[in-house]
VOPAGU-2260 file (C-alpha; in pm, 1 decimal, decimal comma):
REM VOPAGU-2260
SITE   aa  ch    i         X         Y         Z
SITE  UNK   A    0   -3836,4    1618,4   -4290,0
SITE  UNK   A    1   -3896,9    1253,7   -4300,1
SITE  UNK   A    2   -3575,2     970,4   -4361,7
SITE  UNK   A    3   -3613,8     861,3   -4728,9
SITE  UNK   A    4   -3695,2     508,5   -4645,5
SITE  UNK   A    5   -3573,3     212,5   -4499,2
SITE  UNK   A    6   -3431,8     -69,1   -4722,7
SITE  UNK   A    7   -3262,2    -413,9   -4577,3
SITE  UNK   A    8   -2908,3    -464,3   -4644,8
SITE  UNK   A    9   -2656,7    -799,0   -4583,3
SITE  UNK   A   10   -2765,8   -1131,5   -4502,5
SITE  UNK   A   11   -3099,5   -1162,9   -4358,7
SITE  UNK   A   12   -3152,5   -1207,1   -3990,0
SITE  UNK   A   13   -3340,3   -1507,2   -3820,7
SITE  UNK   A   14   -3502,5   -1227,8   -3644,7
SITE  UNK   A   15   -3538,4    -884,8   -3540,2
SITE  UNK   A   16   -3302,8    -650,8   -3339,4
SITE  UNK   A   17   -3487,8    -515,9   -3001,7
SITE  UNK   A   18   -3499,8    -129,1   -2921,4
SITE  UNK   A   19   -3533,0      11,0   -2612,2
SITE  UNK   A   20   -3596,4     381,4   -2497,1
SITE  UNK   A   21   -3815,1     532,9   -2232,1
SITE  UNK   A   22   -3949,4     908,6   -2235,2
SITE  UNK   A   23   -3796,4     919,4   -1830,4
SITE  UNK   A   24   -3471,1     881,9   -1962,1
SITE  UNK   A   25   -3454,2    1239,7   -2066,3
SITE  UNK   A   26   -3645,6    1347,7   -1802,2
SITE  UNK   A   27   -3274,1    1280,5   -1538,6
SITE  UNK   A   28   -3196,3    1570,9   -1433,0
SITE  UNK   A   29   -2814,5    1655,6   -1405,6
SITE  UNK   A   30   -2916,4    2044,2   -1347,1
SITE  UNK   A   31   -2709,5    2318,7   -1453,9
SITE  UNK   A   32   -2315,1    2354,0   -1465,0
SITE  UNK   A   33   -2048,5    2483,6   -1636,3
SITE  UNK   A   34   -1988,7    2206,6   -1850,7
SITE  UNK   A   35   -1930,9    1920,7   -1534,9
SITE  UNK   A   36   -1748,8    2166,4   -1280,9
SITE  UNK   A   37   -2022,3    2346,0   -1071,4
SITE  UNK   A   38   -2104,9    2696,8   -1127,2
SITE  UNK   A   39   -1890,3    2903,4    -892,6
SITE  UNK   A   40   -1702,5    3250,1    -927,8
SITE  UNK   A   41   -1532,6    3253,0   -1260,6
SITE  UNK   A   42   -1723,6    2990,0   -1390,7
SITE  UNK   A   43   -2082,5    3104,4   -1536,3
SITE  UNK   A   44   -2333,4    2821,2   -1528,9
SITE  UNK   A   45   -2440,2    2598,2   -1826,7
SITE  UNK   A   46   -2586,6    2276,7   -1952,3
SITE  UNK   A   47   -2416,1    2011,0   -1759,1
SITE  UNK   A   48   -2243,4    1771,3   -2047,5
SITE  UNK   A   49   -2455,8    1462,8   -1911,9
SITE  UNK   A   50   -2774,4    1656,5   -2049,4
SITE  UNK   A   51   -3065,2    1470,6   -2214,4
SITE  UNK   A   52   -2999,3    1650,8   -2551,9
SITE  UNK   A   53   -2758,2    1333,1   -2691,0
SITE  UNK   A   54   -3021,3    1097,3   -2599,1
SITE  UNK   A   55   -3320,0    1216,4   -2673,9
SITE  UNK   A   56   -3203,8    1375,5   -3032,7
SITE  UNK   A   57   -3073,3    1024,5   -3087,8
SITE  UNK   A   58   -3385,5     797,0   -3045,9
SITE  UNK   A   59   -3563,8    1137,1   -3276,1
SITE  UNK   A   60   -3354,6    1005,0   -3541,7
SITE  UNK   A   61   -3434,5     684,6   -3502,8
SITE  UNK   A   62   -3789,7     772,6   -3523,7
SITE  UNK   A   63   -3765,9     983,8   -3820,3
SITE  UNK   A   64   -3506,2     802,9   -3998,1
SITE  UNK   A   65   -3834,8     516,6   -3996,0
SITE  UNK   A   66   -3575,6     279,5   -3843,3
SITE  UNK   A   67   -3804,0     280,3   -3521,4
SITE  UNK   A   68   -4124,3      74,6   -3689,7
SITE  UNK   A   69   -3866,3    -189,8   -3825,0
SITE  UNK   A   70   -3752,0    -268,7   -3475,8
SITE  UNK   A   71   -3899,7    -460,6   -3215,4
SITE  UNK   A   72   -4023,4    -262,6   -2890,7
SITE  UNK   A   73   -3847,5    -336,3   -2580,0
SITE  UNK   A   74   -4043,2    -218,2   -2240,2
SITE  UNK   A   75   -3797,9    -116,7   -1967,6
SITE  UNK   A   76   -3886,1    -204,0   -1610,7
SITE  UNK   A   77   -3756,1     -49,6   -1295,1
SITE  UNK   A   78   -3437,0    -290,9   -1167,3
SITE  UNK   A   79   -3504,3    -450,5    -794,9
SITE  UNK   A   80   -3309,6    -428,8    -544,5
SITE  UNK   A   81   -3232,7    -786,7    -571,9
SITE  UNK   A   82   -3094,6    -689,0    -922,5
SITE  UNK   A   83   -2925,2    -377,0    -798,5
SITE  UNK   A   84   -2775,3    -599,8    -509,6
SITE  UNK   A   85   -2610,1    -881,1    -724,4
SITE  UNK   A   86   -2342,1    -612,6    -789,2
SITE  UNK   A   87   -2403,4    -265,1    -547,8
SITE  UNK   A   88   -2320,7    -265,2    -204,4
SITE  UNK   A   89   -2662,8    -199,2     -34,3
SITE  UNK   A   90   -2510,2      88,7     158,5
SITE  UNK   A   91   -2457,5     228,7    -160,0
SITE  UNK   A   92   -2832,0     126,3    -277,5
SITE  UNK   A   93   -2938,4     271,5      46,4
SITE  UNK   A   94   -2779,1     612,4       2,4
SITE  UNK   A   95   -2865,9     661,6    -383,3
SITE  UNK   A   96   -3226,7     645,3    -234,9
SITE  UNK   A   97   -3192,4     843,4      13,3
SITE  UNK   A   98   -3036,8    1155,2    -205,7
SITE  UNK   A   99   -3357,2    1077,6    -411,4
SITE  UNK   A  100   -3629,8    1155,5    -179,4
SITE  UNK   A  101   -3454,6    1506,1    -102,8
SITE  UNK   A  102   -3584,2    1766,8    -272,4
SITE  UNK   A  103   -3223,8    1925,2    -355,2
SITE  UNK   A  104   -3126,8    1583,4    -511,6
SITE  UNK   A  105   -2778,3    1416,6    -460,3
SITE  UNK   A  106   -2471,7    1350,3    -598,8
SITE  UNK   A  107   -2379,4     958,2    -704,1
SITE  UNK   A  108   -2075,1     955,3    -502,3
SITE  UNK   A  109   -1792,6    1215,2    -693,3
SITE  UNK   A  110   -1910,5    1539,9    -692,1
SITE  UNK   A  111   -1957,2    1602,5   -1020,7
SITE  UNK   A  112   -2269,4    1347,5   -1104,7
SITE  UNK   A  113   -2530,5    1503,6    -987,6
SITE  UNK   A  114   -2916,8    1381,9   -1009,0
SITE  UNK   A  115   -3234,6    1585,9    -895,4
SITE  UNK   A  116   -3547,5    1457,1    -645,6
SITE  UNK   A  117   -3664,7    1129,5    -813,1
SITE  UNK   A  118   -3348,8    1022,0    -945,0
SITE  UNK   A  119   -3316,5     664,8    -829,7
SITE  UNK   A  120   -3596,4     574,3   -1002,4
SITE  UNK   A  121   -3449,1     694,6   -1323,2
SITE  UNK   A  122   -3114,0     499,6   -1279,3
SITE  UNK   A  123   -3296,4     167,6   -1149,7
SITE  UNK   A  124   -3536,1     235,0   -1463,6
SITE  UNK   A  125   -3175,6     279,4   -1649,0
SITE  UNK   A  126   -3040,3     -82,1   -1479,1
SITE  UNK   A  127   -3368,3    -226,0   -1552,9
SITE  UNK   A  128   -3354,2    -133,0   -1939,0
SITE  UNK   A  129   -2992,6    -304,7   -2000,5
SITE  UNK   A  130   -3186,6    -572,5   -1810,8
SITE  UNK   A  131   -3517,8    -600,5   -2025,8
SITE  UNK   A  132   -3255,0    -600,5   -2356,4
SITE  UNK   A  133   -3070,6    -877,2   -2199,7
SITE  UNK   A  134   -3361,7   -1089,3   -2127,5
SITE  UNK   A  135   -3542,8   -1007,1   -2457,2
SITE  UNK   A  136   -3216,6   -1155,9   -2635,4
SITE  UNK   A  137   -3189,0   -1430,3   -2445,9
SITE  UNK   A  138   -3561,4   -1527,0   -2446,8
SITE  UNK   A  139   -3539,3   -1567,0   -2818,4
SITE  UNK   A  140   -3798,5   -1266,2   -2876,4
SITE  UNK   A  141   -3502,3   -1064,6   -3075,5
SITE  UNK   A  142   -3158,6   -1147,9   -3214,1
SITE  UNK   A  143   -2966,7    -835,8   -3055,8
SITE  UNK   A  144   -3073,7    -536,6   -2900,4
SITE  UNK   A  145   -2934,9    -172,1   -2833,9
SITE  UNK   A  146   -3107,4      18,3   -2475,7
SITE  UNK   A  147   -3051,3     370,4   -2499,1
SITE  UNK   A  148   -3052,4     439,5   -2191,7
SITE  UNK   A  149   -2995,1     683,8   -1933,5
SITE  UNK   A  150   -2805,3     757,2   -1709,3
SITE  UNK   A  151   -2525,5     539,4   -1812,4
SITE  UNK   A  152   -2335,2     283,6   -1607,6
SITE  UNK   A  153   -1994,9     180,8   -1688,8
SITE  UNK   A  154   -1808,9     377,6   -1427,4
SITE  UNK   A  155   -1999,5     299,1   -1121,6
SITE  UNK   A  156   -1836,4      74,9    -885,7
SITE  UNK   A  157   -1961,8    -139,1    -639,8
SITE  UNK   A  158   -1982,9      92,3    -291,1
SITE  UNK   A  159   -2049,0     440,8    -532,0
SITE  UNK   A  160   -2121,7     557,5    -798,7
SITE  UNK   A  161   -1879,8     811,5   -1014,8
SITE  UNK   A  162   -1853,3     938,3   -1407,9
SITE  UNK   A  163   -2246,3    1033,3   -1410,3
SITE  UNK   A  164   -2312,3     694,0   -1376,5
SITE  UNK   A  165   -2524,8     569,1   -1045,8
SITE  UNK   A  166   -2548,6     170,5   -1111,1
SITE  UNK   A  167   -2357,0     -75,3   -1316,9
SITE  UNK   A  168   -2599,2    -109,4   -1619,8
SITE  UNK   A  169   -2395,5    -398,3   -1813,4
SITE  UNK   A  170   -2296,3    -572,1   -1530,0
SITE  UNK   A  171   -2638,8    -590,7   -1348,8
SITE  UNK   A  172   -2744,9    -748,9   -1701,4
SITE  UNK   A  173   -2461,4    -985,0   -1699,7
SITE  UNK   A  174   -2552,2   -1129,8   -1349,2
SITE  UNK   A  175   -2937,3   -1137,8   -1420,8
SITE  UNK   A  176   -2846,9   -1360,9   -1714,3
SITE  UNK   A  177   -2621,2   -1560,5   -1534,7
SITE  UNK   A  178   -2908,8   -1619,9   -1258,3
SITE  UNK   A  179   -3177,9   -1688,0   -1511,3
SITE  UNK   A  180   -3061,2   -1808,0   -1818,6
SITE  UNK   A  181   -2725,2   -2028,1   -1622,1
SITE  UNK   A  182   -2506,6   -1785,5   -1860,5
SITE  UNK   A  183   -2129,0   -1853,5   -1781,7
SITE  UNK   A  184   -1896,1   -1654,1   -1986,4
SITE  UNK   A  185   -1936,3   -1290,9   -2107,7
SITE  UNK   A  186   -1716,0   -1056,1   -2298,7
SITE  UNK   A  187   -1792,8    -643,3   -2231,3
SITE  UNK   A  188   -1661,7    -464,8   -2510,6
SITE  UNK   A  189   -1632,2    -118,4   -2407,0
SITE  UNK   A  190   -1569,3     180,1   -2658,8
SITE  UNK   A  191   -1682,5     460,5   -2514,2
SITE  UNK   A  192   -1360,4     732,1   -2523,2
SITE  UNK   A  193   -1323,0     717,3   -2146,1
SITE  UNK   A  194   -1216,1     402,8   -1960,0
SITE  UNK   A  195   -1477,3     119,7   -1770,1
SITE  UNK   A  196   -1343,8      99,5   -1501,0
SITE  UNK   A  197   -1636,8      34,7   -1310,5
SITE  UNK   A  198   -1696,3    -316,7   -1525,1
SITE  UNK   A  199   -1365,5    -408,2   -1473,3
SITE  UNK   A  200   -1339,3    -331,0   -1088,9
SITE  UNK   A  201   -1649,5    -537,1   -1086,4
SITE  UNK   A  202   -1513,2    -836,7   -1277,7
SITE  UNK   A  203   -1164,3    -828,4   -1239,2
SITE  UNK   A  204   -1101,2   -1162,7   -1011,1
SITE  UNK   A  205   -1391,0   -1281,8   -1204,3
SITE  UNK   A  206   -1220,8   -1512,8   -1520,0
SITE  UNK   A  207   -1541,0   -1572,2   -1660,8
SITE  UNK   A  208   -1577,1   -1212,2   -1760,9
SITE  UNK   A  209   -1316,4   -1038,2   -2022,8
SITE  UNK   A  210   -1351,9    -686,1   -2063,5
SITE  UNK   A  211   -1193,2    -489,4   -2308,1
SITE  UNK   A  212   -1198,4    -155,1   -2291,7
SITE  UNK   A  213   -1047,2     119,3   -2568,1
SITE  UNK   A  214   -1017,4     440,8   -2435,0
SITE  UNK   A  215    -865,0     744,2   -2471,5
SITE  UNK   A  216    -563,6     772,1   -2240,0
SITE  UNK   A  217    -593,7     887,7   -1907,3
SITE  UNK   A  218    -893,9    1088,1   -1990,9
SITE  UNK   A  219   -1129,8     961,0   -1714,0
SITE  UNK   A  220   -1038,7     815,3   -1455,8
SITE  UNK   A  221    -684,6     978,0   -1500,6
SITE  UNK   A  222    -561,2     644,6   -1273,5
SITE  UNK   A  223    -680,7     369,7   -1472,5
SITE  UNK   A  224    -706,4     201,2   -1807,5
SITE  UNK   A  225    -304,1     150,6   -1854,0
SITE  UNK   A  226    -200,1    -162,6   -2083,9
SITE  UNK   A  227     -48,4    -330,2   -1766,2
SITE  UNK   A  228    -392,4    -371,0   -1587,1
SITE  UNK   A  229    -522,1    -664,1   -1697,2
SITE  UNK   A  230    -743,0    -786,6   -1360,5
SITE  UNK   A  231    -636,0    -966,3   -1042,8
SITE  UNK   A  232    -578,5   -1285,1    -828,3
SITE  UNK   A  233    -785,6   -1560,6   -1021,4
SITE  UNK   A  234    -921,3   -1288,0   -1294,2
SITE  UNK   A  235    -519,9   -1162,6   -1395,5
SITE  UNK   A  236    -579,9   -1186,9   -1809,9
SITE  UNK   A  237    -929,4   -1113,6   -1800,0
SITE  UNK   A  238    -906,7    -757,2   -1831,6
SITE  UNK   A  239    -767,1    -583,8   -2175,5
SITE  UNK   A  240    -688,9    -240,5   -2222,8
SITE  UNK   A  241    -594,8     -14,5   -2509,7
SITE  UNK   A  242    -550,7     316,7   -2382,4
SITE  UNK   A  243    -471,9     539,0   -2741,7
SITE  UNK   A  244    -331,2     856,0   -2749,0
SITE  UNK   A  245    -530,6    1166,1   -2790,0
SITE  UNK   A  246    -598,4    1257,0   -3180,5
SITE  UNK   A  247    -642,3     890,2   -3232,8
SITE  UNK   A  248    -895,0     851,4   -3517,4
SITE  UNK   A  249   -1054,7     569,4   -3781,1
SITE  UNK   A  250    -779,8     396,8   -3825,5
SITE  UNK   A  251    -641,5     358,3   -3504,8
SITE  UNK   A  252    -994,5     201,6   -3355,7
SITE  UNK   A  253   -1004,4     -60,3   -3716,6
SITE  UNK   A  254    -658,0    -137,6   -3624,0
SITE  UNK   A  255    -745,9    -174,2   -3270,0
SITE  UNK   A  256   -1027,0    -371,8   -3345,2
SITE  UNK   A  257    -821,0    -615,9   -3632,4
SITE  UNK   A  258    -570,2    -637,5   -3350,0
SITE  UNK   A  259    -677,3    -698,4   -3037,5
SITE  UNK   A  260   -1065,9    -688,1   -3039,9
SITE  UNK   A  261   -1115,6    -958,3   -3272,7
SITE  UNK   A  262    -887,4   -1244,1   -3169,1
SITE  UNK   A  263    -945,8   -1177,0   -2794,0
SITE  UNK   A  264   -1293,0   -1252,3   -2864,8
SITE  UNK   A  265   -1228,6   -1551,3   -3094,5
SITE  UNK   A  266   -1003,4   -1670,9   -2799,2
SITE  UNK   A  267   -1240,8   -1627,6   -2527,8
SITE  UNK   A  268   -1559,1   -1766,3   -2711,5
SITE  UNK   A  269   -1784,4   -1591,2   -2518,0
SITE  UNK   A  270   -2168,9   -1690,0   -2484,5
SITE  UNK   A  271   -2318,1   -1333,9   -2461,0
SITE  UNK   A  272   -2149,3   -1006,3   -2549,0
SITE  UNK   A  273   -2261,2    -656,3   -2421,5
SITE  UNK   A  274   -2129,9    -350,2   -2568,6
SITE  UNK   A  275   -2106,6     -69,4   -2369,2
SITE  UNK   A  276   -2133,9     160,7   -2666,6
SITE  UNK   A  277   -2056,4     565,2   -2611,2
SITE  UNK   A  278   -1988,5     754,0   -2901,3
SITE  UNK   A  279   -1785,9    1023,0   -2703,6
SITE  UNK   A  280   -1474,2     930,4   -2910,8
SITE  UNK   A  281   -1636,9    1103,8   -3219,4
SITE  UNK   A  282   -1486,5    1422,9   -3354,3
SITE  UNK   A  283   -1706,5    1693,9   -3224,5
SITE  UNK   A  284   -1725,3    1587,7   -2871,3
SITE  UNK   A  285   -1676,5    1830,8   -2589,1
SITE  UNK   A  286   -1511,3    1549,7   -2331,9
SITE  UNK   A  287   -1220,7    1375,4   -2565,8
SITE  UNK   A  288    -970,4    1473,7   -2803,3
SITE  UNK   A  289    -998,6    1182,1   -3035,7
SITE  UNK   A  290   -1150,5    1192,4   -3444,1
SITE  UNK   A  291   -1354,2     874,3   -3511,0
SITE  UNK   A  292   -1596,8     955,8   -3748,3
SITE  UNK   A  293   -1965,6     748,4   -3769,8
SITE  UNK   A  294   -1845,8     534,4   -4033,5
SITE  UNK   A  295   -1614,3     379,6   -3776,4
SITE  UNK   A  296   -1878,5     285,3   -3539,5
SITE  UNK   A  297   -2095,5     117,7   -3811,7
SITE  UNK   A  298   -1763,8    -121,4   -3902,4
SITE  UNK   A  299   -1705,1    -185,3   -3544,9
SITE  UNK   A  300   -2089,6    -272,1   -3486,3
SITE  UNK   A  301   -2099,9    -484,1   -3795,5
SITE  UNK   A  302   -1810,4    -675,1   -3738,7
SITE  UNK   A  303   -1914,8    -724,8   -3349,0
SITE  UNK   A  304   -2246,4    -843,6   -3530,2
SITE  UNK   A  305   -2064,4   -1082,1   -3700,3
SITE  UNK   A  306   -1836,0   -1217,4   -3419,3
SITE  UNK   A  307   -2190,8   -1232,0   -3187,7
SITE  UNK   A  308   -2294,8   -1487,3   -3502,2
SITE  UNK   A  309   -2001,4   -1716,9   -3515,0
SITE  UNK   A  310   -1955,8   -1751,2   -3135,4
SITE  UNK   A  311   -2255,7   -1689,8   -2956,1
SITE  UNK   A  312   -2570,2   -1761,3   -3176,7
SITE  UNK   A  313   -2576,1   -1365,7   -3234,3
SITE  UNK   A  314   -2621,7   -1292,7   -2863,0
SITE  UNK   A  315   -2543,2    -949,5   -2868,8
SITE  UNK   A  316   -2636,8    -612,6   -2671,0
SITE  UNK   A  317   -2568,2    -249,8   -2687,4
SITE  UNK   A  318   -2613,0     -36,9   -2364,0
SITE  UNK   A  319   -2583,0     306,3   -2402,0
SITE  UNK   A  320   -2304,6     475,8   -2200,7
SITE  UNK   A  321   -2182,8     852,0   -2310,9
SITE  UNK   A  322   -2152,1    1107,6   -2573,4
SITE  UNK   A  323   -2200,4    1479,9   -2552,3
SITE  UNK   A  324   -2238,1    1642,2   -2851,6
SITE  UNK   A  325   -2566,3    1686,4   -2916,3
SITE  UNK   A  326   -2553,8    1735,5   -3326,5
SITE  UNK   A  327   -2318,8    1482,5   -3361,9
SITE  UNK   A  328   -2470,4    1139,0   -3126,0
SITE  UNK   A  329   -2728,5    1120,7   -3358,9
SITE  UNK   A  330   -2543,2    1019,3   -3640,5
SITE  UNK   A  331   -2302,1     772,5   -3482,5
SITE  UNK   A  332   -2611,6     617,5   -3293,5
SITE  UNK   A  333   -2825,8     572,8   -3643,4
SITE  UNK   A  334   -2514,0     406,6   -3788,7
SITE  UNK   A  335   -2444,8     155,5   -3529,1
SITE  UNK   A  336   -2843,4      65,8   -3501,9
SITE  UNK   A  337   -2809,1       1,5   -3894,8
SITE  UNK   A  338   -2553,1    -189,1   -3825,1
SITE  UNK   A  339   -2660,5    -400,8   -3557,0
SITE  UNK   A  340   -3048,9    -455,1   -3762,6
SITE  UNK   A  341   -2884,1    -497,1   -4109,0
SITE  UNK   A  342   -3138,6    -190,4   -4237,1
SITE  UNK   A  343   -3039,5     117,9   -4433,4
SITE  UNK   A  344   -3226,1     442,1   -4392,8
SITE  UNK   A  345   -3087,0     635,8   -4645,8
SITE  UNK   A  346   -2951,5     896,4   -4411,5
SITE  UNK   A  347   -2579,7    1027,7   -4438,0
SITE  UNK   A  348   -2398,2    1161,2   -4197,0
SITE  UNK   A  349   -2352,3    1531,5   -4302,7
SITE  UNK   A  350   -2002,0    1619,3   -4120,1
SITE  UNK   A  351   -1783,0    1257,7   -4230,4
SITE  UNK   A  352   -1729,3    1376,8   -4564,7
SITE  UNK   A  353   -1507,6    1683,4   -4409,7
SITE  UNK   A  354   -1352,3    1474,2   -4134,3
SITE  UNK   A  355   -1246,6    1231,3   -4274,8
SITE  UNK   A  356   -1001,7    1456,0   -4489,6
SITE  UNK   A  357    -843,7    1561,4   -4133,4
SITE  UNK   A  358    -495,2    1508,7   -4102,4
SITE  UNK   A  359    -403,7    1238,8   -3874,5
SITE  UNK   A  360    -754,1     980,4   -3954,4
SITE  UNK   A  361    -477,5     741,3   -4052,1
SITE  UNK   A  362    -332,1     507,3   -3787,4
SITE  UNK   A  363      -8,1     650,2   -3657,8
SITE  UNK   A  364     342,3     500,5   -3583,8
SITE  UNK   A  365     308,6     598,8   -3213,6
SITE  UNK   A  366     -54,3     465,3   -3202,8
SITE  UNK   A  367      27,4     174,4   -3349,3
SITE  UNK   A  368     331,5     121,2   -3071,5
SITE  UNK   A  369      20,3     120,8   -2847,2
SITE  UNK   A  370    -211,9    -123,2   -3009,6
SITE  UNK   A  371     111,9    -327,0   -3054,7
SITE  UNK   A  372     139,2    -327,1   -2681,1
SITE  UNK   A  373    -213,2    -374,6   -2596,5
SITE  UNK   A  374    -215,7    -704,4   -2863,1
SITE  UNK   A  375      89,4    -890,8   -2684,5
SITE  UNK   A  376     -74,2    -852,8   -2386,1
SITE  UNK   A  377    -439,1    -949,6   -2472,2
SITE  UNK   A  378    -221,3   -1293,5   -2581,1
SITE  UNK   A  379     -24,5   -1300,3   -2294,3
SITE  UNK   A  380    -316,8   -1258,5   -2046,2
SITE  UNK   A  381    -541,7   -1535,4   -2236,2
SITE  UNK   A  382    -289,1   -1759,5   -2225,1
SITE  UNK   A  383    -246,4   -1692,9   -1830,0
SITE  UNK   A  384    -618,6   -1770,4   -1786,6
SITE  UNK   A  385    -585,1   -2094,5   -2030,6
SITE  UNK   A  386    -714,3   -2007,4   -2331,0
């Protein structure tokens, strides 16, 4: 069945919002597993969660929905090492290439992110599509983009790679535009459900770089993400966390956003913000305990939309980082692409009308003690970097 059509909606844009997806994505090979823990006695072998069902069902719907014609086509290339160097430790480079020409494949550096024979290629390919996004924004040739890409990047760290994530997507972006387009200060905004802590190891002495990352608790990594790290030595403020409880839902990530999202940004005045958008925080997802419901991403793209246009000419990019329900991606993918392009394609999201009835979609008191947290000291580590 074919979407119902595709109708503009809000003000128009000065120009078109870039997507990017290539067929390799789909084809990285995480192998089989029982769930992320590898098959062993008592545990019968599955689909690993990182499979290439979320992605690949998601750009479908973009194509069927008819979103894909209205959106400008975004060629990924291959990152270089140069590119992969400006943030990875070239023993790390090194080793991810070395796993890659084995025929048994490798892990990135945890034990449970594994890739198959040929895998390097698919995460510099991965890199290299944040990358192509970036540059395509900043050229001029669109006014945002989102790179679905694959395998994602927000937990890798400099010297390894951890979280099913091999290389630093948003981050190898960020420095490519600060090398070729003299780009000084960038905000991440991170809401995938687990924390980035690979972005903000990366950035966290660096004060021209505020992350903000909301998160589910001490989901993954079970050591990081707490309210009290906020970066270090010349960075300290630059990092913002909001780790929410488990069972948070809509109305803890609008308050969030109100709260602490919003006037950090307006604070910082960033001139290029990335989103490093998973939709693992949605309600049917195997790897969090949290409720948010599509709608919630489309308000939270919008409004990023409209922060990109007051404080950045609309300089805006989504990277794709996790999610792994496979029936339910889709849907929180099409709305934040509607979102970002100002179109409509007519499709609803067939589970929101039953979750959002779930007990405990409004904010609670001892979610909001959290956000209230996380807000004083967003303020409090602004003002310690002068702003």
């Amino acid at each position: 069945m074919i979407g119902p059509g595709v109708t503009a909606h809000g003000p128009p844009k000065l120009s078109q919002t870039g997507w990017l997806w290539h067929e390799a994505y789909g084809w990285h090979d995480t192998g089989r597993a029982a769930g992320y823990v590898t098959a062993q006695p008592g545990a019968q072998p599955f689909t690993h969660f990182e499979s290439a069902e979320t992605k690949t069902r998601f750009a479908s719907l973009i194509e069927v929905s008819g979103l894909r014609e209205q959106l400008v086509d975004i060629r990924p290339r291959p990152a270089t090492i140069d590119d992969l160097h400006r943030v990875h430790s070239m023993k790390h480079i090194n080793a991810m290439r070395a796993q890659s020409s084995n025929p048994r494949g490798g892990d990135m550096g945890d034990g449970t992110s594994p890739f198959a024979w040929g895998g390097y290629d698919i995460a510099a390919l991965s890199a290299g599509g944040t990358l192509e996004a970036t540059r395509a924004v900043m050229d001029g040739a669109v006014r945002n983009a989102y790179a679905l890409v694959r395998p994602p990047g927000h937990h890798a760290l400099p010297d390894r790679g951890m979280g099913f994530c091999m290389f630093a997507n948003v981050a190898i972006a960020i420095e490519y535009a600060r090398v070729h387009f003299g780009v000084d200060r960038v905000a991440v905004l991170d809401w995938d459900v687990h924390h980035g802590n690979g972005t903000e190891t990366i950035y966290a002495q660096d004060p021209r770089t505020l992350t903000i990352s909301i998160h589910q608790d001490r989901n993954f990594p079970t050591d990081s993400g707490d309210v009290t790290d906020n970066g270090r030595g010349r960075g300290v403020g630059s990092a913002i966390n909001v780790p929410l409880p488990p069972g948070s839902g809509n109305g803890a990530y609008l308050d969030t956003f109100t709260r602490v999202v919003e006037p950090s940004l307006m604070r910082f005045k960033p001139e290029l913000i990335m989103v490093a958008a998973g939709f693992d925080a949605g309600a049917a997802d195997p790897l969090s305990a949290m409720l948010v419901t599509s709608s919630t991403y489309r308000t939270m793209t919008s409004r990023t939309v409209e922060l990109a246009e007051q404080l950045c000419d609309g300089r805006l990019i989504m990277s794709h980082e996790g999610g792994y329900s496979p029936v339910y991606v889709p849907f929180c993918g099409l709305a934040a692409v509607e979102a970002l392009s100002g179109l409509d394609s007519g499709i609803a999201d067939p589970f929101e009308p039953d979750w959002l009835n779930w007990a405990g979609q409004d904010i609670q008191p001892h979610q909001e003690q959290v956000i209230a947290r996380a807000q004083a000291a967003a303020a409090d580590g602004l003002a310690q970097l002068g702003i």
